[in-house]
N, C-alpha and C positions, 0 to 999 in steps of 0.2 A: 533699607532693611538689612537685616542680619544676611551675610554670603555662606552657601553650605556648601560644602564639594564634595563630589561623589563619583569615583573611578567605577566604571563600569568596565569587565573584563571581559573582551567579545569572545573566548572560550573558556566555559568553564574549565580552568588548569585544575581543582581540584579534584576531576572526575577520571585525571587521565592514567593509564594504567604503566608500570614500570618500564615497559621497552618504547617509550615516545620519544621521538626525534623532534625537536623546537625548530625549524627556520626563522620565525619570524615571528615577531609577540606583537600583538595590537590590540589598545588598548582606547578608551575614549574615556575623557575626562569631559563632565559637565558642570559648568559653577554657575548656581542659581543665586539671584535677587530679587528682590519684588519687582522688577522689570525688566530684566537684562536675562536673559540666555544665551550664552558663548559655547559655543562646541569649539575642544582643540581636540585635534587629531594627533596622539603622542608616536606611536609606532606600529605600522600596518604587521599585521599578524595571517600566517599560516602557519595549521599545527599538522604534522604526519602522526598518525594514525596507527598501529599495529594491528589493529583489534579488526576482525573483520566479521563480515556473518554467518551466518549457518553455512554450512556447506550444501551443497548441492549438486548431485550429480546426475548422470546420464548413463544409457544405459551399460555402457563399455566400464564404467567406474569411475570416468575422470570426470573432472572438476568442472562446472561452468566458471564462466569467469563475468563478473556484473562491475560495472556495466560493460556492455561491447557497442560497437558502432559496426552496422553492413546497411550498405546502399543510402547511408545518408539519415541512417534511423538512428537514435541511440537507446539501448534496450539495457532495463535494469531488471529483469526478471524474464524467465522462460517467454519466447513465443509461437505462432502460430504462421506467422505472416511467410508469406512464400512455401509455405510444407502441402504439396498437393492434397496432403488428406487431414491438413488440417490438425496437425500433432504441435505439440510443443518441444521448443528445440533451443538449444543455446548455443553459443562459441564457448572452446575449451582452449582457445588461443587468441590471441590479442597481440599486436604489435605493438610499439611504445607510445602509440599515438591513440591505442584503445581500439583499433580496425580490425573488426573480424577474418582471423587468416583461414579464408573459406577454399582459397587453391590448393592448403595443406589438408581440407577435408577433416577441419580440426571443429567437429560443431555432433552432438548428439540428441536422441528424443530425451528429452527431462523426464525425472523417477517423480514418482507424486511427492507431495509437499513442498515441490519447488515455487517459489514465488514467478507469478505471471507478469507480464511487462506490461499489460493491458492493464492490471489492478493498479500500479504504480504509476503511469501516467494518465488515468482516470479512477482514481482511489471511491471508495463507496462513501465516506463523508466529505462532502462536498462544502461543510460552512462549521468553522472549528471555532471554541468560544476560551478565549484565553482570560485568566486571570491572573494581575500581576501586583503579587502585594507591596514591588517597589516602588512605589508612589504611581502605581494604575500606566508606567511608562510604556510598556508594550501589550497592557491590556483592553480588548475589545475583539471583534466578530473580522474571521479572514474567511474571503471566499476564493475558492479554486480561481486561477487565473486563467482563463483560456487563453490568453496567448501568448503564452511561453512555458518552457518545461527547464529543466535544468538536469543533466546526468542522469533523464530518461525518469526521473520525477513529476511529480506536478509540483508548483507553486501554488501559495496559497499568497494573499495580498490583503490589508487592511490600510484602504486606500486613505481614509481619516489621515491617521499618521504615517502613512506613507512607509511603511513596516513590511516583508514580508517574511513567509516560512519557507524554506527551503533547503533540500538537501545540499549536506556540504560536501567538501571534495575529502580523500582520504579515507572514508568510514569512519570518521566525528560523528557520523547523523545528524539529527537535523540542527537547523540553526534559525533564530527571530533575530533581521537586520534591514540593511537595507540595501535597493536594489544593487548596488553597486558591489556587496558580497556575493553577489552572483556568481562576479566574476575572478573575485581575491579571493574568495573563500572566509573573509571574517562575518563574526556575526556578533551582536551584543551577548545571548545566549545561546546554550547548547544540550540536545536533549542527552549527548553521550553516545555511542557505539549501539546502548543495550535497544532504544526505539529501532527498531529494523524497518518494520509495516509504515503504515498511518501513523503521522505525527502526534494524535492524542492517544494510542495505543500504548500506554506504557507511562512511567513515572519519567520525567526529564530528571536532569543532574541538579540544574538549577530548581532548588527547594520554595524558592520563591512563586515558581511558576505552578499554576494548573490550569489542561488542556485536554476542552472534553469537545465528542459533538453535538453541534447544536439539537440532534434526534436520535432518539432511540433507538432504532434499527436503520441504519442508511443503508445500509445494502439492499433494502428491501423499500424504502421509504418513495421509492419514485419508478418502482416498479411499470413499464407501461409496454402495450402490446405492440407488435409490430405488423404493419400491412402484409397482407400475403401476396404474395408475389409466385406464380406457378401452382405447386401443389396448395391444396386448399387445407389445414385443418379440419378434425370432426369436431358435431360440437359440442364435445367432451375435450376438447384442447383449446388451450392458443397458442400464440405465434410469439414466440420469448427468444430472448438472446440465450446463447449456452449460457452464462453466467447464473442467469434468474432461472432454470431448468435444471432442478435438481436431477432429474431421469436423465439429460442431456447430457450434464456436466459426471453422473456415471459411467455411462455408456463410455465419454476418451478417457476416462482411466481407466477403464479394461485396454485399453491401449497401450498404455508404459509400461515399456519394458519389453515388449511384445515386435517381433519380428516384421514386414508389411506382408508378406505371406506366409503368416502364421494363419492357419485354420479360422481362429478365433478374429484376430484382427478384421479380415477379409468381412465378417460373418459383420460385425459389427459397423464394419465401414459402409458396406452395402445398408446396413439398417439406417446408420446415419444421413445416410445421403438420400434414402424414401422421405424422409422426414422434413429435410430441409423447406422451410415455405419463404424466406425470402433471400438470395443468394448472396445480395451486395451488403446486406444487413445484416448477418449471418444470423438469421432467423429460425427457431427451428418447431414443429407441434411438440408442443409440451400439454400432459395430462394438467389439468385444473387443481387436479387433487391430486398427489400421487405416495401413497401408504408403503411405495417397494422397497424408498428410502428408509423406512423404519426398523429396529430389529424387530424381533419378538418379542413380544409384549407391551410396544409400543405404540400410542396411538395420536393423530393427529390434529393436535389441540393449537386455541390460539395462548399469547403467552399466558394471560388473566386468567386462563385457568390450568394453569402448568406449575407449582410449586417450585420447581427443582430447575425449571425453563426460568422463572423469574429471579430466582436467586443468583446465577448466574447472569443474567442483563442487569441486576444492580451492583455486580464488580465490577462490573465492565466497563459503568455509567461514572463507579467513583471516581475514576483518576487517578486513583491512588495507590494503584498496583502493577508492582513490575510487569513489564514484556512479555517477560518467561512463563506468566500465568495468564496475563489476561490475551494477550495472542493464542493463547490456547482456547481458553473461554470462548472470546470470539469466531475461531476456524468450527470450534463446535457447536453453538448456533447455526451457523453458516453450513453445515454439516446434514444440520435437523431438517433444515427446511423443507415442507413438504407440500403447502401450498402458499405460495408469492403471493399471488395476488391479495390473498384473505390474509397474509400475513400468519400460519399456521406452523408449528412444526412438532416434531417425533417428539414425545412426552413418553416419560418413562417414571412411573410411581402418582400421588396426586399431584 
């Protein structure tokens, strides 16, 4: 049969912005026949980056620094782990090797809208449905990979073709390859600097591609209770992680930015900690229903009857909208929610 070739560019170079540094360009050529499939490997490729992400700071004013590595963890967003009471906190210093420089006392509580290390190594879409109009070569269904992370990410894997998603090194974002870019940093495609979040969150560079989740609301879609452990709930509550406790995940932002013996803090930490039902789970009673999330004149609807709730989860669902809006769309959902389990939230108009 007739032989076709087809260079495939494992970063998209088109997308990349004026101040880029090249080290190394990698490229994969494939030459198809009606029987014969030849991969050659022409030149392994790392690209440097300029382009980085939101900033995010603490509450002194300085910079976190993403990713950082302390005690063997590696954190791409705010976290929680080791803060007695449970605040979110970053490194503002890093050595060459990415090690949080925590003897220099160089680490702060994060301001809200910093991204969480927890969301990012257990992201809310858990099973991403790629379509790829280049002859179907990297399209089909990837699921989170539990046993491995990469630069304090999750992986995602499509074990069929042996393909996965992963964050790249530099702030490229994300990248569709193979396991071995894990480690080089190439990948066949790239979604560009602009995906920050979740890999379907946003338009990729490559035009070819689209990458949605497999469900509608994941954040909410596997919603489930946790055993209580000590304090009991009423039962006007259950037993949720802060995450799915919209009342919960209030309560520590009245925290940022706030001193530990601030009035308020103290007021709120004591409240948090009546609450807690399971310790090791970090479980906490959450109202069933809870309306305090809402403004004025809002009320607590499921989406099917929310007009303005719906309109919003079909940009979201397109794929076809940049970062910079549908990350927004998304955080304000996420925002709404008011009851989980029923899958409910703040509606405002019909």
């Amino acid at each position: 049969g007739q032989a076709r070739a087809r260079i495939l560019v494992l970063l998209n170079l088109q997308c990349l912005q004026p101040l880029v540094q090249f080290t190394e360009i990698e490229r994969l050529i494939s030459i198809e026949s009606s029987s014969v499939m030849a991969w050659l490997v022409l030149v392994l490729v790392t690209v440097v980056w300029t382009g980085v992400e939101a900033i995010c700071r603490v509450r002194n004013g300085k910079e976190c620094v993403f990713p950082f590595r302390h005690k063997n963890v590696t954190y791409a967003g705010c976290t929680d782990d080791r803060d007695p009471d449970g605040r979110l906190w970053c490194s503002t210093e890093v050595n060459s090797q990415g090690e949080h420089l925590g003897f220099k006392k160089a680490w702060g509580h994060c301001l809200e809208d910093c991204p969480k290390a927890s969301d990012r190594i257990n992201p809310d879409c858990r099973s991403l449905v790629v379509t790829d109009e280049d002859e179907d070569f990297s399209s089909g269904v990837y699921l989170v990979d539990q046993t491995r992370t990469t630069l304090g990410r999750a992986v995602y894997i499509n074990r069929e073709k042996e393909l996965l998603i992963f964050w790249l090194k530099n702030g490229a974002g994300w990248g569709i390859g193979y396991e071995s870019g894990l480690s080089s940093g190439g990948s066949f495609y790239s979604s560009g600097p602009d995906v920050m979040d979740e890999p379907w969150l946003g338009v990729w560079a490559e035009p070819k591609l689209k990458i949605v989740c497999s469900v509608d609301l994941p954040f909410i879609d596997s919603v489930s209770t946790i055993p209580q452990v000590g304090n009991k709930c009423s039962d006007a509550e259950f037993c949720l992680t802060r995450e799915n406790c919209p009342a919960i995940e209030n309560d520590y932002k009245k925290l940022l930015g706030k001193r530990k013996d601030d009035p308020i803090s103290i007021s709120v930490t004591n409240s948090l900690k009546s609450k807690v039902c399971n310790t090791s789970k970090k479980g906490f009673c959450c109202p069933k229903q809870d309306t305090s999330v809402c403004k004025s004149g809002e009320s607590c609807r499921s989406i099917d009857n929310c007009s303005t709730n719906q309109r919003k989860l079909e940009k979201i669902k397109s794929g076809s909208i940049p970062y910079s809006e549908v990350g927004e769309l998304y955080k304000d959902l996420k925002r709404r929610l008011c009851d989980s389990r029923n899958k409910m939230f703040c509606c405002s108009g019909k």
